[in-house]
SENUFI-905958 format. One record per residue (C-alpha): residue number from 1; x, y, z. Coordinates in steps of 0.2 Angstrom, whole numbers. Layout:
<nodes>
(node NUM, (X, Y, Z)) ...
</nodes>
This chain:
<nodes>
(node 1, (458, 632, 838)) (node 2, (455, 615, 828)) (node 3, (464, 599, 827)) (node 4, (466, 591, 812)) (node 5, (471, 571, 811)) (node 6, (486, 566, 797)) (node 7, (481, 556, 784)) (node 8, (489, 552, 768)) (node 9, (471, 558, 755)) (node 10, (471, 574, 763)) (node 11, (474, 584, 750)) (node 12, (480, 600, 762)) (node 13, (496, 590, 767)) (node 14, (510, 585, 757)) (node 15, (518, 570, 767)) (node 16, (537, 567, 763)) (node 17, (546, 552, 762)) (node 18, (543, 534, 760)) (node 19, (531, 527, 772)) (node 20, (516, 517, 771)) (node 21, (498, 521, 766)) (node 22, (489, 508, 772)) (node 23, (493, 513, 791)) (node 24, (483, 523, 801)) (node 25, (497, 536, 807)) (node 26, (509, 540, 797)) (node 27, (526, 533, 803)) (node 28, (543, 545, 799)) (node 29, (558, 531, 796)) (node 30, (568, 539, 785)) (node 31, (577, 555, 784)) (node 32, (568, 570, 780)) (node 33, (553, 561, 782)) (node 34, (537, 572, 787)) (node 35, (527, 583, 780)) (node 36, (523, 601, 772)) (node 37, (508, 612, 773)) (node 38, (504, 630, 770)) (node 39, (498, 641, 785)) (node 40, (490, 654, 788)) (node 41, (486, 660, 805)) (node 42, (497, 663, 821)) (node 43, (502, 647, 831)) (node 44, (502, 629, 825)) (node 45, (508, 613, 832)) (node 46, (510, 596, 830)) (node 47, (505, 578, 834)) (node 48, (520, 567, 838)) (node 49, (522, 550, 845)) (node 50, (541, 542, 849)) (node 51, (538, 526, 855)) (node 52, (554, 522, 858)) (node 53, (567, 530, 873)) (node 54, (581, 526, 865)) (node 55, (588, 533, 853)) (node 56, (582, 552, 853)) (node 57, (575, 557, 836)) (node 58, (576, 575, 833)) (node 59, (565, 585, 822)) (node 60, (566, 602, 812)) (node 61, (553, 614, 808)) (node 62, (556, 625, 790)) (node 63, (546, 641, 786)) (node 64, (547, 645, 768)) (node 65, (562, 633, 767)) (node 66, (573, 644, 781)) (node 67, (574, 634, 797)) (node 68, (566, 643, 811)) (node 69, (566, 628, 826)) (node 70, (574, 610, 831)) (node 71, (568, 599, 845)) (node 72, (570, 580, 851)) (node 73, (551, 568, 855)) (node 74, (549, 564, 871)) (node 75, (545, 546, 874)) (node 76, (525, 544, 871)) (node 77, (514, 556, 863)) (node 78, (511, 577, 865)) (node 79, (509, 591, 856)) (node 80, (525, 601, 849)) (node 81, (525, 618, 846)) (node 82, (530, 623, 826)) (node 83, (527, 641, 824)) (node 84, (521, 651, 837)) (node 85, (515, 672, 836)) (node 86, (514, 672, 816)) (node 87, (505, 687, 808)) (node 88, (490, 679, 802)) (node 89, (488, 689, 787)) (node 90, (504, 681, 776)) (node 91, (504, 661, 771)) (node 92, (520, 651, 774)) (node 93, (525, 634, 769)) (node 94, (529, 626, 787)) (node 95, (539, 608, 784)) (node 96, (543, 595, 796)) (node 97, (554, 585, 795)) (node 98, (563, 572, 804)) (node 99, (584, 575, 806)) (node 100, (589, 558, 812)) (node 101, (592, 545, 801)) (node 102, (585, 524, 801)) (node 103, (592, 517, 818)) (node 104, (594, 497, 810)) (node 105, (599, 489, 828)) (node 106, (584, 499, 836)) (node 107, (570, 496, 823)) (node 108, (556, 503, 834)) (node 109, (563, 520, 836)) (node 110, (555, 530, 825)) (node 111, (542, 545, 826)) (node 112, (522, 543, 823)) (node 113, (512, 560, 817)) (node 114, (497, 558, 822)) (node 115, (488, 579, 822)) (node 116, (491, 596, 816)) (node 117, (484, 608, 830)) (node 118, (479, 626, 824)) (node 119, (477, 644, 827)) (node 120, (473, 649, 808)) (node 121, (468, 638, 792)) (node 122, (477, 628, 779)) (node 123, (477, 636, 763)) (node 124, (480, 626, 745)) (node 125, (499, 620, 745)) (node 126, (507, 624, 730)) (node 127, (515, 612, 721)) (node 128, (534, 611, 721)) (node 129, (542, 610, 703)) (node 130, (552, 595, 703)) (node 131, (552, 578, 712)) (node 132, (572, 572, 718)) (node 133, (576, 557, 727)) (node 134, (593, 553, 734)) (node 135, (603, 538, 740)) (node 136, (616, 536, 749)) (node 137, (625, 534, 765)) (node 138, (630, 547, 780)) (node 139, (635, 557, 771)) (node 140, (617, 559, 763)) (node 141, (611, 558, 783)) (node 142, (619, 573, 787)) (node 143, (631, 564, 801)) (node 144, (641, 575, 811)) (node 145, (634, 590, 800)) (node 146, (630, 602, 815)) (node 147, (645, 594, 827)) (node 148, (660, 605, 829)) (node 149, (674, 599, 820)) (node 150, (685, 583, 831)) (node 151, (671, 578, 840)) (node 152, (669, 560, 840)) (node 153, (651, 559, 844)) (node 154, (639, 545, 837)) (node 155, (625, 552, 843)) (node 156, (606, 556, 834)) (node 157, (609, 574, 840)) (node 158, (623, 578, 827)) (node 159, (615, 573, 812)) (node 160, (604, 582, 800)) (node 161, (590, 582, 789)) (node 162, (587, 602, 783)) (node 163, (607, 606, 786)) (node 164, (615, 592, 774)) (node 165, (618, 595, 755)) (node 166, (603, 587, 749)) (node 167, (591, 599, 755)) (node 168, (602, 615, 750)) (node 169, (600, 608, 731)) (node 170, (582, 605, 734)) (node 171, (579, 622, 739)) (node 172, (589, 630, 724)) (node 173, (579, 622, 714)) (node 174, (560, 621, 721)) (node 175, (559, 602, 721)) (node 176, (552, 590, 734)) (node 177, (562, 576, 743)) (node 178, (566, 560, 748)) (node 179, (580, 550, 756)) (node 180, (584, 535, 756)) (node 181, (600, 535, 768)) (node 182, (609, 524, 778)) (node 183, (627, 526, 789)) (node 184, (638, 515, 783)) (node 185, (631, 503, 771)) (node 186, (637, 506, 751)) (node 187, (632, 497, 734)) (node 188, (637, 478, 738)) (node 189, (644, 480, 756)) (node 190, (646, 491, 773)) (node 191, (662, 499, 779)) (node 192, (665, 482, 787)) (node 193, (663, 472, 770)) (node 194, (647, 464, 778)) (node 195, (638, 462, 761)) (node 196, (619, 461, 775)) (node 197, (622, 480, 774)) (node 198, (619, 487, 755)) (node 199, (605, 498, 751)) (node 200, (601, 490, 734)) (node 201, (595, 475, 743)) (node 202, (582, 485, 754)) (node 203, (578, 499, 738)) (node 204, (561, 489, 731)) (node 205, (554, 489, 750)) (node 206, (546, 502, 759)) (node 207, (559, 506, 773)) (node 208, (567, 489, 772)) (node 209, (585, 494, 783)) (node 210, (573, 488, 798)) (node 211, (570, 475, 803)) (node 212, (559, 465, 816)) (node 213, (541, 467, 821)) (node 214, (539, 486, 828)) (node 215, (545, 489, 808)) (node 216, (535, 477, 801)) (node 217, (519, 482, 809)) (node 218, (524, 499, 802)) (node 219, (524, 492, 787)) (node 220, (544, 495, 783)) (node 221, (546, 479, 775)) (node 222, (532, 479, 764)) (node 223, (535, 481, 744)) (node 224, (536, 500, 739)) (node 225, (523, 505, 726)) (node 226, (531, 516, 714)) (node 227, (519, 522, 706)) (node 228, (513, 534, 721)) (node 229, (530, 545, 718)) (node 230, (540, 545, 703)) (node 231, (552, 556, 704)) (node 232, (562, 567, 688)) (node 233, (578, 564, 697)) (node 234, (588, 551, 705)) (node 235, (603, 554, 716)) (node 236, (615, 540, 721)) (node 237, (628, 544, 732)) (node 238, (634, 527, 734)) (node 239, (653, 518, 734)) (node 240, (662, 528, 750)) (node 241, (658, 514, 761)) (node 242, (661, 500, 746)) (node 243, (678, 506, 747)) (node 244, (681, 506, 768)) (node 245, (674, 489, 767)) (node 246, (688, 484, 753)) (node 247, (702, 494, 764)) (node 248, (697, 481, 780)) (node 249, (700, 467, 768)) (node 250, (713, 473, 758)) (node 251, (706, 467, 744)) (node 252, (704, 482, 730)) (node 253, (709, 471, 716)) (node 254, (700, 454, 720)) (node 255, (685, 466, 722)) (node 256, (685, 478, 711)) (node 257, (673, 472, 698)) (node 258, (662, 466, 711)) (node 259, (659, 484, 716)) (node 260, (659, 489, 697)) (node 261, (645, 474, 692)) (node 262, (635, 480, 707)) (node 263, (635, 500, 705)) (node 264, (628, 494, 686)) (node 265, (614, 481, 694)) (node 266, (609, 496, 703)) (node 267, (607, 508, 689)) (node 268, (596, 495, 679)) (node 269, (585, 492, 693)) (node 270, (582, 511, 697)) (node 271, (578, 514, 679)) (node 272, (567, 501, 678)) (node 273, (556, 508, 694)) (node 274, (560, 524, 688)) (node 275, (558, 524, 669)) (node 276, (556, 544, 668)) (node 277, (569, 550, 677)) (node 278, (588, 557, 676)) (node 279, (600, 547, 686)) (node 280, (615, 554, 694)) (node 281, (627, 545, 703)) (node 282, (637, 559, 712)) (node 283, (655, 551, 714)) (node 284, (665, 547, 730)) (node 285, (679, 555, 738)) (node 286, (694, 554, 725)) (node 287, (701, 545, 737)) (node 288, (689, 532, 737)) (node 289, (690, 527, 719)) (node 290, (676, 538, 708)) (node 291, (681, 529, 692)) (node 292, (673, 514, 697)) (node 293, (655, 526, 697)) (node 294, (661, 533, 680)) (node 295, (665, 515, 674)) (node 296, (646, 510, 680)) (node 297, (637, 526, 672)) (node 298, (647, 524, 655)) (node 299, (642, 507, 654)) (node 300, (624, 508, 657)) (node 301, (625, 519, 643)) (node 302, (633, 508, 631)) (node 303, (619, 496, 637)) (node 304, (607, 507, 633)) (node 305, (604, 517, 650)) (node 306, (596, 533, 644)) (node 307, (599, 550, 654)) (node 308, (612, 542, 668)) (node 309, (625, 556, 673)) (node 310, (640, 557, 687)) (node 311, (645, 571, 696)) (node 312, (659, 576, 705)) (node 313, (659, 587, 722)) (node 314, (674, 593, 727)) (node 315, (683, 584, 742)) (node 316, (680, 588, 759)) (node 317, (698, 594, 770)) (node 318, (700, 595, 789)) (node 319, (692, 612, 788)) (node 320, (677, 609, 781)) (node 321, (674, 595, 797)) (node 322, (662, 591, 808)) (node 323, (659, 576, 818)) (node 324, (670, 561, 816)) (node 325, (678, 566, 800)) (node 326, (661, 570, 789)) (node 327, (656, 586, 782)) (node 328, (652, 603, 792)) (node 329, (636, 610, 788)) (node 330, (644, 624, 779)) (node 331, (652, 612, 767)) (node 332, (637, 604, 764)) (node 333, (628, 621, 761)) (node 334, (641, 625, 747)) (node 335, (640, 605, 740)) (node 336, (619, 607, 737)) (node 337, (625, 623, 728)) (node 338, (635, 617, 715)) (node 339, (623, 599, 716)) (node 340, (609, 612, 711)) (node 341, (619, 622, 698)) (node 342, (624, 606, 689)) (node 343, (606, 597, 688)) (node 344, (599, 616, 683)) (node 345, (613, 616, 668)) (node 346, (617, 597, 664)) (node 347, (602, 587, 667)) (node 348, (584, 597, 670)) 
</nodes>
């Protein structure tokens, strides 16, 4: 049995998601965020640290990309079991990974992975053959993805990580993740129209939707180095909340090219952090106005935007519910398949 301390040069771990290097534990803000190695032995465990009560954040453990456990942190620091009584003579990719989103009005919530505990060895991780991020809002959290469908629950429990469309298209197609996801908050306001909550704003910085001195110390509202992680694709799924904010106001018209002139900001600056990658802006609801995304893509392109793309999902009906209105996880399965089938034939 060893233990083996997290660290970000460890060349045996592949850590996910924005987080800061220059901190000694690793600090799992954002959705998806943890980590990935490949095992070989019977039981491992891992490290964690909530340091917060409130909220719960819940975790999933992946074994070869099929999730095998979910569990919530206890306040202060243990040891969770991963996988347990694995025939040590195969190697598996185990992944982490953290279901519950950024919790802006309790920024010290978060979870610290601190140690892998081990029965076995870590082998060479084999690299995966793409790099993906996404952006977006619940929807791209995983709200109410594992709820049953009417319940009106806003709790950490019901959202996920491994069960939302995201990671379904990043399975299809071999590629590592990150998200960049926040309930609520759209291109140039929230659902409330506060124009405090848009994730462009907060897109240069490390985990900047927290705020306050537990996240700064954690180093959430540091610049983000882009070099360390560039990715071949980037995912928008921006513009749902854009439009709930507009329908509190009543104000579509007066608004409109607002929204427009912000969804093309946003593509310029992506590019120019992301000069390699293809862009997709995968469109809103039809109900929620997805010409004003199409607008934005075909203008960056006149500008000269190279590789930006929009993509349609089909919309969601009562059936395909889960908690408070957003997508089942069965919908989202079938969305990250036809995600993954469109980026394998239109944009790869």
């Amino acid at each position: 049995m060893q233990v083996i301390p997290v660290s970000f040069d460890d060349p045996r771990l592949r850590l996910l998601g924005r987080m800061d290097p220059e901190q000694d534990v690793p600090a799992l803000d954002w959705t998806g965020a943890g980590l990935e190695c490949a095992f070989r032995g019977a039981d491992l465990w891992a490290e964690l640290e909530a340091p917060a009560l409130n909220p719960v954040m819940y975790m999933a453990v992946l074994a070869d990309g099929r999730p095998v456990c979910r569990f919530p942190v206890e306040p202060g620091v243990r040891f969770y079991p991963l996988v347990l009584g694995m025939d040590p003579n195969y190697t598996r990719v185990i992944t982490l990974m953290k279901e519950t989103q950024c919790m802006p009005d309790n920024p010290e919530a978060t979870v610290l992975l601190r140690s892998l505990r081990l029965n076995g060895e870590l082998a060479p991780l084999p690299p995966r053959k793409w790099k993906i991020e996404f952006i977006g809002d619940s929807l791209t959290s995983g709200e109410g993805a594992l709820a049953p469908r009417g319940n009106e629950e806003w709790i950490p429990l019901w959202f996920s990580a491994c069960g939302n469309y995201s990671e379904i298209a990043c399975r299809e197609l071999d590629a590592e993740r990150r998200v960049l996801s926040q309930s609520g908050w759209g291109v140039c306001w929230n659902w409330e129209h506060s124009a405090a909550h848009n994730m462009p704003a907060h897109y240069e910085e490390i985990c900047g939707v927290l705020r306050g001195p537990a996240a700064e110390r954690r180093g959430c509202c540091k610049p983000y180095d882009f070099s360390l992680w560039q990715p071949d694709i980037v995912c928008i799924r921006l513009l749902t909340n854009d439009q709930n904010g507009m329908n509190e106001k009543h104000s579509f018209e007066q608004d409109r090219d607002t929204v427009l002139q912000g969804c093309l900001s946003f593509l310029r600056l992506v590019r120019r952090h992301n000069p390699g990658a293809k862009i997709v802006w995968i469109l809103p609801a039809s109900d929620c106005h997805p010409e004003l995304g199409r607008e934005a893509v075909t203008l960056a392109r006149e500008e000269g935007v190279q590789d930006v793309f929009s993509f349609a999902l089909p919309d969601y009906r009562e059936e395909d519910t889960g908690a408070r209105w957003h997508p089942s996880a069965e919908w989202n399965r079938k969305a990250g398949l036809l995600l993954a089938d469109f980026l394998k034939t239109e944009v790869l």
